[in-house]
DOVOTOR-347421 format. One record per atom (N, C-alpha, C): residue number from 1; atom name; residue in one letter; x, y, z. Coordinates in nm, 2 decimals. Example, Ala and Ser with C-alpha at 12.3 -4.5 7.8 and 13.67 -1.06 7.14 Angstrom:
2
R,1,N,A,1.32,-0.57,0.78;
R,1,CA,A,1.23,-0.45,0.78;
R,1,C,A,1.32,-0.33,0.78;
R,2,N,S,1.28,-0.22,0.71;
R,2,CA,S,1.37,-0.11,0.71;
R,2,C,S,1.29,0.00,0.79;
//
This chain:
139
R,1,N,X,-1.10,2.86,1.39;
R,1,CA,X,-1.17,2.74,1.40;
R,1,C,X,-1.24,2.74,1.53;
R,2,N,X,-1.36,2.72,1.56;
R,2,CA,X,-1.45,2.70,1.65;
R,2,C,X,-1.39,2.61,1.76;
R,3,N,X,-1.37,2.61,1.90;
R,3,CA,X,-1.38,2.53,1.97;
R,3,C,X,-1.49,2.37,2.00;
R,4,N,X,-1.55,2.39,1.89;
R,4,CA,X,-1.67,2.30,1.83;
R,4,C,X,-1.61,2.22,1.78;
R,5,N,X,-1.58,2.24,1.67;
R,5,CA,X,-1.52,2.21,1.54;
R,5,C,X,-1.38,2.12,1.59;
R,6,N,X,-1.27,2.24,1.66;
R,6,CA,X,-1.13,2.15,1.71;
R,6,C,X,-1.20,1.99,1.81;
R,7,N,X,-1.29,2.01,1.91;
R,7,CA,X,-1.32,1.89,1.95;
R,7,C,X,-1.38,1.78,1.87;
R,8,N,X,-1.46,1.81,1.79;
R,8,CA,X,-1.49,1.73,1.72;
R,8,C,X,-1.38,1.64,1.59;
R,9,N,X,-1.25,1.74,1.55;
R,9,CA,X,-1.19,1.65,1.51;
R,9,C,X,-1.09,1.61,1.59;
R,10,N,X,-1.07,1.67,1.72;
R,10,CA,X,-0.97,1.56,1.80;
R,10,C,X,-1.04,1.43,1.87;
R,11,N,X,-1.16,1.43,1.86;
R,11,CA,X,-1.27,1.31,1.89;
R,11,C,X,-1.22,1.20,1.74;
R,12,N,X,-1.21,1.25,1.63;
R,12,CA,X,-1.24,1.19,1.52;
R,12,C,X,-1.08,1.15,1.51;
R,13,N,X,-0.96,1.23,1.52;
R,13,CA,X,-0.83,1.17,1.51;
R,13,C,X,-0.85,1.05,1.64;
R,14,N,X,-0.89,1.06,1.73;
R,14,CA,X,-0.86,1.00,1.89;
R,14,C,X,-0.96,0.83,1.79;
R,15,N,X,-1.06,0.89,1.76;
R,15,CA,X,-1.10,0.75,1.73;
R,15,C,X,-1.10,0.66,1.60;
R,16,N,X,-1.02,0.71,1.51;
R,16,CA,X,-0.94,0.65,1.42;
R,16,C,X,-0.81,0.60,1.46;
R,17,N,X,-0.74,0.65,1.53;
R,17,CA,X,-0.59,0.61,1.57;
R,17,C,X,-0.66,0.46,1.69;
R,18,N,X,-0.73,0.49,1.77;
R,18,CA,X,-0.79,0.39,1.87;
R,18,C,X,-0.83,0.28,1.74;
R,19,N,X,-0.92,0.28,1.67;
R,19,CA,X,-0.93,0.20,1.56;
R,19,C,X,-0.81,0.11,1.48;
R,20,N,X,-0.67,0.19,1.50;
R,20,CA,X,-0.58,0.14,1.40;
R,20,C,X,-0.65,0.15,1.25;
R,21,N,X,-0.71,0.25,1.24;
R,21,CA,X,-0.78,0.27,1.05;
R,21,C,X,-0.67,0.37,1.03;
R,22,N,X,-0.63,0.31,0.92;
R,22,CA,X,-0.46,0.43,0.86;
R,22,C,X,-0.58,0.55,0.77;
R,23,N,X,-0.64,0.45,0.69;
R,23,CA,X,-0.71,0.56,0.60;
R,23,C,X,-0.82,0.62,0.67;
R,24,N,X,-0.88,0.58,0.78;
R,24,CA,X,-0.92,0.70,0.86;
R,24,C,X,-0.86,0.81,0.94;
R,25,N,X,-0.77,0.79,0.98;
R,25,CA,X,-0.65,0.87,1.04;
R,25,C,X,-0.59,0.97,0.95;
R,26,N,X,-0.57,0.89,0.81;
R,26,CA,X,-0.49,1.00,0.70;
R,26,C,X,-0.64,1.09,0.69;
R,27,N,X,-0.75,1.09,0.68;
R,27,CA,X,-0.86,1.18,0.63;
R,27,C,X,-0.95,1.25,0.70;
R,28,N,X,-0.89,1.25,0.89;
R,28,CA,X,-0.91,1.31,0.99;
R,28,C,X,-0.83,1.45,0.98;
R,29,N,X,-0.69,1.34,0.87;
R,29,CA,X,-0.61,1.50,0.91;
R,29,C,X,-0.59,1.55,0.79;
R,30,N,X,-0.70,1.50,0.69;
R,30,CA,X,-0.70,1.58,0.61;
R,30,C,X,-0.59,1.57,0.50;
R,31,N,X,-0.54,1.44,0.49;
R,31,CA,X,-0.40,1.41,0.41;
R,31,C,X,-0.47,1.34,0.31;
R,32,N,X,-0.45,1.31,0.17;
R,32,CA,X,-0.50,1.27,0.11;
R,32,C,X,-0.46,1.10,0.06;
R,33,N,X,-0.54,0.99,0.11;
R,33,CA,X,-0.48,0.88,0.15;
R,33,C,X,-0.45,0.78,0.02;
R,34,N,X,-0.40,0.63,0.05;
R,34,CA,X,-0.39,0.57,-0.08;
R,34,C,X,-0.51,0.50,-0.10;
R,35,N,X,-0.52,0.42,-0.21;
R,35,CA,X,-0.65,0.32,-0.20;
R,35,C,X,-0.58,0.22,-0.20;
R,36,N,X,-0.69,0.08,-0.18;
R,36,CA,X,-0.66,-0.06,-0.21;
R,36,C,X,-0.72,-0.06,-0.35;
R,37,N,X,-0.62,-0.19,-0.41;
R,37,CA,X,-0.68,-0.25,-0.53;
R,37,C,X,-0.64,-0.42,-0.59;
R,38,N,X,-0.73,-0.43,-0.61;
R,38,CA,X,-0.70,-0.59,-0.66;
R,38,C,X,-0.63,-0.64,-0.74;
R,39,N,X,-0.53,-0.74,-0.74;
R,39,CA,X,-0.47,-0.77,-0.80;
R,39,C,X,-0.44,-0.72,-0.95;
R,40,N,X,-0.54,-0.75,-1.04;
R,40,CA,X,-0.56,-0.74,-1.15;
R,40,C,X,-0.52,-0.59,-1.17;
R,41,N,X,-0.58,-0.48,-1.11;
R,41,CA,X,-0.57,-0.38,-1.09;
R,41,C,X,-0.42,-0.34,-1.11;
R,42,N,X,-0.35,-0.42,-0.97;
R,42,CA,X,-0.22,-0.35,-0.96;
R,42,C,X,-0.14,-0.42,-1.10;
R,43,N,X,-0.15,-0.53,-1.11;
R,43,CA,X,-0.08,-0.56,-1.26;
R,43,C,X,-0.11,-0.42,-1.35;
R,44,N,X,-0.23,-0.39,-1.39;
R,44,CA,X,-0.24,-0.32,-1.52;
R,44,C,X,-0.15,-0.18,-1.47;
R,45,N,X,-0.13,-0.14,-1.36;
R,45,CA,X,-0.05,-0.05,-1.32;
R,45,C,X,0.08,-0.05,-1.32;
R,46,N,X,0.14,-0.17,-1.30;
R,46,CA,X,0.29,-0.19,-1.32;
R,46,C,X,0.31,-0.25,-1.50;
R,47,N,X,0.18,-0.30,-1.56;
R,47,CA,X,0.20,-0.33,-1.73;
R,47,C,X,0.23,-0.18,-1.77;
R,48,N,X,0.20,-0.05,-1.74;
R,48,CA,X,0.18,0.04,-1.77;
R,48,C,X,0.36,0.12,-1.82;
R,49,N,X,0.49,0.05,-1.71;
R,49,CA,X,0.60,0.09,-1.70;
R,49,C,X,0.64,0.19,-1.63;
R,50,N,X,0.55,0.26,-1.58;
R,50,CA,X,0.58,0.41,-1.49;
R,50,C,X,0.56,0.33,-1.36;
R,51,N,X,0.46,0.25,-1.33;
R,51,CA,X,0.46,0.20,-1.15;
R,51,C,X,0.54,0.15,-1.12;
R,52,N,X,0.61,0.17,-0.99;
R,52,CA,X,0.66,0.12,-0.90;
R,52,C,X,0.61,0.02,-0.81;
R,53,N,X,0.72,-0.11,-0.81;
R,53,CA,X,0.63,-0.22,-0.69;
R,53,C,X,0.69,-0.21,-0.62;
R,54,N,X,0.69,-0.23,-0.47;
R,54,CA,X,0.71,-0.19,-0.40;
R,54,C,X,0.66,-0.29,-0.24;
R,55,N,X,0.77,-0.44,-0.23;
R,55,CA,X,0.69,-0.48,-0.08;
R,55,C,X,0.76,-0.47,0.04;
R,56,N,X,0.66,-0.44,0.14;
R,56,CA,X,0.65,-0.40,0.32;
R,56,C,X,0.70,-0.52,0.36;
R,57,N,X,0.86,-0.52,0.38;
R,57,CA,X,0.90,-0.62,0.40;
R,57,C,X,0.95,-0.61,0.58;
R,58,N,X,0.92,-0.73,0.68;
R,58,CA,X,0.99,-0.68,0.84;
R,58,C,X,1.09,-0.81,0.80;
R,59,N,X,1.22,-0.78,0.82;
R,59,CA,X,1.34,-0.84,0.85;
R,59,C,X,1.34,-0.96,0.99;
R,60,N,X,1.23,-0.94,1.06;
R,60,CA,X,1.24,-1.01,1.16;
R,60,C,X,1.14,-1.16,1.09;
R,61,N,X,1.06,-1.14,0.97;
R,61,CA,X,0.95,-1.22,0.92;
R,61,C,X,1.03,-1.33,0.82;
R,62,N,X,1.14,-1.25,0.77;
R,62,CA,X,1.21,-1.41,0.71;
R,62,C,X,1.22,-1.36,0.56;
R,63,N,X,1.19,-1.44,0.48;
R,63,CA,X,1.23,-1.42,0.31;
R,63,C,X,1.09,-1.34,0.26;
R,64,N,X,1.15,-1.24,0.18;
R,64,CA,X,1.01,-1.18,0.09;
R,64,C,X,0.94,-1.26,-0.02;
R,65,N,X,0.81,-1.19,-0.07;
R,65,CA,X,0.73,-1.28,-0.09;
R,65,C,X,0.74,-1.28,-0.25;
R,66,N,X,0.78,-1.21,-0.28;
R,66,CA,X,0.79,-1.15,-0.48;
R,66,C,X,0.89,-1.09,-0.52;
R,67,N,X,0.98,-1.19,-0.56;
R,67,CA,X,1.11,-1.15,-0.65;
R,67,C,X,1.13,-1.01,-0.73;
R,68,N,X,0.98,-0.97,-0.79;
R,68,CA,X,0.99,-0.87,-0.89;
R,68,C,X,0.98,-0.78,-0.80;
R,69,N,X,0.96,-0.78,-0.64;
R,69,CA,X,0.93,-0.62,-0.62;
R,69,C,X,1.03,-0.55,-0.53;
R,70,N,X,1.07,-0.48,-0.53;
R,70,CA,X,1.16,-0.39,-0.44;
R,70,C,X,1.14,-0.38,-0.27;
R,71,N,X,1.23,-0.47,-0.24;
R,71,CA,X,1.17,-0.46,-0.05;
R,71,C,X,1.19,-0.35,0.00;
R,72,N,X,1.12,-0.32,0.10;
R,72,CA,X,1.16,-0.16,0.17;
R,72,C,X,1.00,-0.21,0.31;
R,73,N,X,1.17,-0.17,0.43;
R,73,CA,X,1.08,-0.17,0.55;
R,73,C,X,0.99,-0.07,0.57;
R,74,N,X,0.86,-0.10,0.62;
R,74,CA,X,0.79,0.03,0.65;
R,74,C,X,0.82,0.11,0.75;
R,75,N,X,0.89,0.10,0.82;
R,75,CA,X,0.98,0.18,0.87;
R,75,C,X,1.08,0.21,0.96;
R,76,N,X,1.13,0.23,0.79;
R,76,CA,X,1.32,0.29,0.76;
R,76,C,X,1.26,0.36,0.65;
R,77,N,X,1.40,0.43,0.59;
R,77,CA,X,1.44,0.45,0.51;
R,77,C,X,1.33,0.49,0.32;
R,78,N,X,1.25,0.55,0.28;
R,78,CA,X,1.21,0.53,0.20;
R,78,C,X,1.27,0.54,0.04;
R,79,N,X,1.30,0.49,-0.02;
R,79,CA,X,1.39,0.47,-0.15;
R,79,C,X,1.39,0.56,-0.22;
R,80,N,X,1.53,0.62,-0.29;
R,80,CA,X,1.51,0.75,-0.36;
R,80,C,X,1.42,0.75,-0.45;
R,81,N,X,1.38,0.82,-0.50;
R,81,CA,X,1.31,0.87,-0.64;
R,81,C,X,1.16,0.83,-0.63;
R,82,N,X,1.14,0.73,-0.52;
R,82,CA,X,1.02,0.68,-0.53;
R,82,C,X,0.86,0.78,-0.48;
R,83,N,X,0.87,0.89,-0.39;
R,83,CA,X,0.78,0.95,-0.36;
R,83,C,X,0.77,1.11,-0.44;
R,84,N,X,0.93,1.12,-0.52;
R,84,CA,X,0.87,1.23,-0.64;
R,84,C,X,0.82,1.18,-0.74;
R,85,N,X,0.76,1.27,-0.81;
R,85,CA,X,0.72,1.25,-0.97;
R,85,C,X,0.54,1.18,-0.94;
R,86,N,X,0.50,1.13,-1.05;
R,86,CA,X,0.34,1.10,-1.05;
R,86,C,X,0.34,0.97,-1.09;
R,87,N,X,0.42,0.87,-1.10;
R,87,CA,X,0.45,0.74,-1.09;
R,87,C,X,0.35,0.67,-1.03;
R,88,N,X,0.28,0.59,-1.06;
R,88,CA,X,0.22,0.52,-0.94;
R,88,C,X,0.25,0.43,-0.85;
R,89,N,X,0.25,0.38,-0.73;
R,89,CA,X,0.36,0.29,-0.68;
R,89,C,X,0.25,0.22,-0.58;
R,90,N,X,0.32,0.09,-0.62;
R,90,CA,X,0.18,-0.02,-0.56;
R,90,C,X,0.27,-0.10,-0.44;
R,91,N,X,0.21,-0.09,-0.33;
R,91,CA,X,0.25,-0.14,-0.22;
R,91,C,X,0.17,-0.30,-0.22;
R,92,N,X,0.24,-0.42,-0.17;
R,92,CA,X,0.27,-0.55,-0.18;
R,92,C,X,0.30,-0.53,0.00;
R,93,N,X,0.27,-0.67,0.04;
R,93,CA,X,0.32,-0.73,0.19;
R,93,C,X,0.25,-0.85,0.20;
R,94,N,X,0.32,-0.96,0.31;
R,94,CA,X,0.24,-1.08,0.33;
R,94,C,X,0.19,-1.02,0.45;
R,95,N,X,0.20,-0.90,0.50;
R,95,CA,X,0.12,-0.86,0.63;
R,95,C,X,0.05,-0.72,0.58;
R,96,N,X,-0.05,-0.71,0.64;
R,96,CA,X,-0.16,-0.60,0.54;
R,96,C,X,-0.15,-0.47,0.62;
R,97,N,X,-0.08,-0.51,0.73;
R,97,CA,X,-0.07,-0.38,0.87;
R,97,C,X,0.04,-0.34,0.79;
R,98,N,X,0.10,-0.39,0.76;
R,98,CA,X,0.29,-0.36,0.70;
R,98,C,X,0.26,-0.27,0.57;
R,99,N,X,0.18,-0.32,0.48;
R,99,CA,X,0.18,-0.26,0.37;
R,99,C,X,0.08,-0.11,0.39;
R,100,N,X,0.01,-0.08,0.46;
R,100,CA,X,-0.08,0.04,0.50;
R,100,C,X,0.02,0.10,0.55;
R,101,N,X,0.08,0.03,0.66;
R,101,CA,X,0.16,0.15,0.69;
R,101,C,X,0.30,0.20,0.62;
R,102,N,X,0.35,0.12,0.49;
R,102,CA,X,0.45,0.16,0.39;
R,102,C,X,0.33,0.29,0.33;
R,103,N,X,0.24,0.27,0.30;
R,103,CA,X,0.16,0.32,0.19;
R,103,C,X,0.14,0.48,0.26;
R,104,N,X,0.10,0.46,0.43;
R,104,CA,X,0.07,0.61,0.49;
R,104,C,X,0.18,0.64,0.48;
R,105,N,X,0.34,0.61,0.49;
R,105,CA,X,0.46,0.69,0.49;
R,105,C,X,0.42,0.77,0.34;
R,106,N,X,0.44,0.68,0.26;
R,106,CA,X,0.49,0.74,0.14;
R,106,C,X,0.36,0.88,0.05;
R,107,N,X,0.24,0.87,0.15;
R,107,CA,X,0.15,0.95,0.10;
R,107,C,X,0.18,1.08,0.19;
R,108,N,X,0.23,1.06,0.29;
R,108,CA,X,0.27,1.17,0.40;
R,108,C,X,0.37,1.22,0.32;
R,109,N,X,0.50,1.15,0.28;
R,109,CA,X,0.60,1.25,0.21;
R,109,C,X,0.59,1.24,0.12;
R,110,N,X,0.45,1.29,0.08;
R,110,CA,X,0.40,1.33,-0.08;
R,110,C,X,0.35,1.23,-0.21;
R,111,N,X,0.40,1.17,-0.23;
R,111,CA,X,0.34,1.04,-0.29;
R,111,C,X,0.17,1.09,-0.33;
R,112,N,X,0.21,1.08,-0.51;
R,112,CA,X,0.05,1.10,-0.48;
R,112,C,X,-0.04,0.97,-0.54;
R,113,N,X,0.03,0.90,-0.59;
R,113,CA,X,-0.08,0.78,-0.66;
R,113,C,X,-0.04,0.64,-0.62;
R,114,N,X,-0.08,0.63,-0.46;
R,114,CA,X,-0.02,0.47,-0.43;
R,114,C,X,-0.14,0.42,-0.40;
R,115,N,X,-0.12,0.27,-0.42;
R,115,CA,X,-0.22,0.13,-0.40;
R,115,C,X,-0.13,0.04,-0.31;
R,116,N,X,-0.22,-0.04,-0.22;
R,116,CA,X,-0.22,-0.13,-0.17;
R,116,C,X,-0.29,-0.27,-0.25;
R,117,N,X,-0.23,-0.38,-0.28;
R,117,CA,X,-0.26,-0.48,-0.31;
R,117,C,X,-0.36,-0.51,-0.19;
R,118,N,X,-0.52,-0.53,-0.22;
R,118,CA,X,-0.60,-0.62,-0.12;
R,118,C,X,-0.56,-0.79,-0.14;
R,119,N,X,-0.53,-0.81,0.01;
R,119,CA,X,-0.49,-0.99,-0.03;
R,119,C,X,-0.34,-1.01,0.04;
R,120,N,X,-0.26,-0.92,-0.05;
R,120,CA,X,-0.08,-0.90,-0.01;
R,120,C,X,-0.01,-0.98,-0.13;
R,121,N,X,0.06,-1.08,-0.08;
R,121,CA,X,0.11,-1.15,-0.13;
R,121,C,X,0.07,-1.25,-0.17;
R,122,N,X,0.00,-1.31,-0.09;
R,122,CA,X,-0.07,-1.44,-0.13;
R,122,C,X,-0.17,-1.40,-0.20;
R,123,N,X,-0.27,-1.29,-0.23;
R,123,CA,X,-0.38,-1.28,-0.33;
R,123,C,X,-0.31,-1.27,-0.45;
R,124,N,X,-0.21,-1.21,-0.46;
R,124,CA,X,-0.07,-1.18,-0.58;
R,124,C,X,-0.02,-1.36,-0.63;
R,125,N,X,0.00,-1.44,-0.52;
R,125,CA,X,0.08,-1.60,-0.56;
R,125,C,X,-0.10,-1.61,-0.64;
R,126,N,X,-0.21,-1.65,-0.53;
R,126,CA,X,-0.32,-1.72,-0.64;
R,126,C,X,-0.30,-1.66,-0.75;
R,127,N,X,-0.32,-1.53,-0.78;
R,127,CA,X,-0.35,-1.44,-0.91;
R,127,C,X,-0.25,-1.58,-0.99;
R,128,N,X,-0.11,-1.57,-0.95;
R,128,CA,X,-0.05,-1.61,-1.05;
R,128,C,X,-0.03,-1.79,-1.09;
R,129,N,X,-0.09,-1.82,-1.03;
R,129,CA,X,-0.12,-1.95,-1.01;
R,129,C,X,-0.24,-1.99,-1.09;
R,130,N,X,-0.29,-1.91,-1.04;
R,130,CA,X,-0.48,-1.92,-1.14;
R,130,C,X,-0.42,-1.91,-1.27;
R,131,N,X,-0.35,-1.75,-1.34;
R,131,CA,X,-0.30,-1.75,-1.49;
R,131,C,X,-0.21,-1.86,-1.51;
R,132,N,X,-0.11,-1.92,-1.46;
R,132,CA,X,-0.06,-2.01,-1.53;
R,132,C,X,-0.14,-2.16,-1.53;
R,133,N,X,-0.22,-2.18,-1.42;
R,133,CA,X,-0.32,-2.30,-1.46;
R,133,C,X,-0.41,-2.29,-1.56;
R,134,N,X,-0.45,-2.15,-1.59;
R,134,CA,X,-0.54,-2.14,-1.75;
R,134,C,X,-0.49,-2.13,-1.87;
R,135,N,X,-0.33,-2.08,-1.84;
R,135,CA,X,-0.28,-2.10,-1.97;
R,135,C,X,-0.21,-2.22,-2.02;
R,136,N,X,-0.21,-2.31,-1.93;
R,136,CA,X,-0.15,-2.48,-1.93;
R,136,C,X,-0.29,-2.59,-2.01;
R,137,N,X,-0.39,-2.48,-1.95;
R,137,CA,X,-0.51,-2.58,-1.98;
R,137,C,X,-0.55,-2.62,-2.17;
R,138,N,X,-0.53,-2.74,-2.16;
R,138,CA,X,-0.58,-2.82,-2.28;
R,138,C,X,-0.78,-2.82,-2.30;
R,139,N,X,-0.77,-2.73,-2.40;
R,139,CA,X,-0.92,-2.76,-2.46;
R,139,C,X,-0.95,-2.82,-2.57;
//
């Protein structure tokens, strides 16, 4: 590799990491990152029965936000079984720094098909709020 080339991507790690951009950082180094997706999105992924949910929970922030999903600090520990196989696994957080950075662990130790809920938790409560106010509704 060219002495060109090495500067130019230690310019491009230095100013991604300065940014705090996870998905710039993961694609500086060439790791292949997660995406975000919308609510709706992550539903049809967990209707599917293979996804894994999965929320960025910090123990210092108090009660988690969604009963159905499996807490796991972003970093400790990441849960058996969850970064083998082709599973999809959708990352959830009421903090959106928390959930990027569950999502870069688990793409780093292999993980190949993870989402980030855009929104977190609370775009997840409206979602479910909006469907049960439309399904209540009298026409």
């Amino acid at each position: 590799m060219s002495s060109l080339r090495r500067i130019e991507l230690v310019t491009l790690l230095a100013l991604a990491l300065v940014a705090c951009d996870v998905d710039g950082w993961l694609r500086a180094r060439d790791v292949r990152a997660f995406r975000e997706v919308e609510v709706s999105e992550a539903q049809r992924l967990l209707a599917t029965g293979d996804a894994v949910l999965l929320e960025a929970v910090d123990s210092r922030r108090g009660a988690r936000g969604l009963a159905s999903a499996r807490p796991v600090h972003p970093d400790r520990a990441l849960p058996d079984g969850v970064v083998a196989g082709e599973a999809p696994v959708v990352v959830v957080a009421a903090d959106t720094a928390a959930a990027r950075r569950l999502a870069a662990r688990l793409v780093r130790a292999g993980a190949r098909n993870v989402a980030v809920v855009r929104g977190g938790v609370t775009a997840w409560r409206e979602d479910e709020h909006r469907r049960t106010a439309d399904s209540s509704a009298v026409f």
